[in-house]
Every structure is written in C-alpha cells, then in structure tokens.
N, C-alpha and C positions, 0 to 999 in steps of 0.2 A: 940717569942715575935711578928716577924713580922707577924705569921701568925694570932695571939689575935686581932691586931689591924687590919688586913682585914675583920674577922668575926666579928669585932666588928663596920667597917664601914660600912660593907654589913648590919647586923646587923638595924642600923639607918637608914639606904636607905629605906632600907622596911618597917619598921613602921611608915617612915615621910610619904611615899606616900601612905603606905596601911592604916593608919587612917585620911588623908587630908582631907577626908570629898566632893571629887571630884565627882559627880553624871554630868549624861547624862542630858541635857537640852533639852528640843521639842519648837519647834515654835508652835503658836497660826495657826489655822485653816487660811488660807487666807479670809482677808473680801475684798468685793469687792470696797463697798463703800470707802475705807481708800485706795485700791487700787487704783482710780478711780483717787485719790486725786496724787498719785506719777506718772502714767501714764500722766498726764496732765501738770508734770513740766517735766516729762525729756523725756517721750516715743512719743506724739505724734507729735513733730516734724518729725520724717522721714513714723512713723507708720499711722498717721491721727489721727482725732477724732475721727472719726468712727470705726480705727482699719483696713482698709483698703489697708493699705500702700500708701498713696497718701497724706502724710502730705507733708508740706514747702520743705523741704528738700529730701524726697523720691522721688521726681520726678527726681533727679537727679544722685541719686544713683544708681550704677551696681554690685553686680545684685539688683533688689529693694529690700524695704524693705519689711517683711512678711504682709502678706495680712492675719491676721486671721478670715477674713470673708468666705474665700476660704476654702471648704469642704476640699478638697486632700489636705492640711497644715497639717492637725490631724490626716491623715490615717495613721493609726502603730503609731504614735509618743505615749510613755505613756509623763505621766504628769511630770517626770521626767527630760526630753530631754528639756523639755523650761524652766523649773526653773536653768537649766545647761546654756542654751543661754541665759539666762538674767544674769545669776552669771558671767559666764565666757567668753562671747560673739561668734562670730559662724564667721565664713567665712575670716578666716585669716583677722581681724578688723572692716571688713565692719559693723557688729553689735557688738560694744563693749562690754569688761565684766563693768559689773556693780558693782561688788561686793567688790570697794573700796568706791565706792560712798553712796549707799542707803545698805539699815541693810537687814539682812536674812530677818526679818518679811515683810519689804517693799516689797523682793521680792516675798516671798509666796503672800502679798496682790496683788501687781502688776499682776500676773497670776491667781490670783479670778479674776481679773474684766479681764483679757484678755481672758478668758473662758467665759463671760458673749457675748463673736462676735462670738465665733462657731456657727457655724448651726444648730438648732436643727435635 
C-alpha cells in the first residue's frame, strides 16, 4: 500500500508540473529611447548625462563611476558583463545591483541607450 500511494504521488507531481503550462519568457530587444527615460531617474547621478562618469555624485566616488565614453571600458567585455553590473552591481557596492528596483526590460533598455556613448 505504502508503495501505491508513493507512485501515486510521484504520480501527480509530474503531471501537475509536466502539463502547467510553464514556457520560457524573452525580454523585448532593449530600446534606447525608453532607456534614456530610466537612465535619467536613477543612473545619471554618479554616471552623468553624458555617460561620462562625472555626474553629481561621481566626483566623489572611489573608484569613479564608469566612464562609457572611454573606448578600453568595452574591450573584451560582451554585452552580457554590464546587463550583470547593472542587475547585480560590481565592486563590492560602489555600483549597486539594481535588480530589485527597476524590471529586466528596464534593464535590457537602460544598456540600449548606454551603448548609444560607446565610441564608434
């Protein structure tokens, strides 16, 4: 008997989760413009307007904040590495994670328009 009602709750296990209806979800493409729009309430403070790292508050920070105007910021890095600095923050707090504040898609948009200061 005890073994009927194990195979009978393994059983249920797997048909609740194997028909749930659970599918993989993708973010929208980052837009720059909608980025531009979150970059302006929460990034350029220490980052600038410009993206330069010379906002209000960058000047005071150690080490500064990223300069993404600066070619050598983007050598080797994929696009990967700063959607992870912006989710999760980089240098033991000095850039905070973000990713209780603002939504995955903010941040995918936040790095469209943070790619819009690379160098060509």
């Amino acid at each position: 008997m005890r073994v009927f009602r194990i195979c009978l709750f393994v059983g249920l296990l797997v048909g609740t989760f194997a028909g749930s209806g659970i599918t993989a979800w993708a973010l929208q493409p980052g837009d720059p413009a909608r980025g531009k729009e979150v970059y302006n309430q929460y990034c350029y403070k220490c980052h600038g307007m410009n993206g330069d790292g010379k906002g209000e508050v960058g000047g005071v920070a150690f080490p500064p904040p990223a300069n993404f105007r600066d070619p050598e910021l983007w050598k080797g890095k994929p696009d990967s590495f700063f959607i992870d600095v912006i989710t999760n923050g980089y240098n033991y707090g000095k850039m905070p994670p973000w990713w209780d504040v603002i939504s995955k898609q903010d941040i995918q948009d936040v790095f469209a328009y943070i790619k819009t200061f690379r160098p060509k």
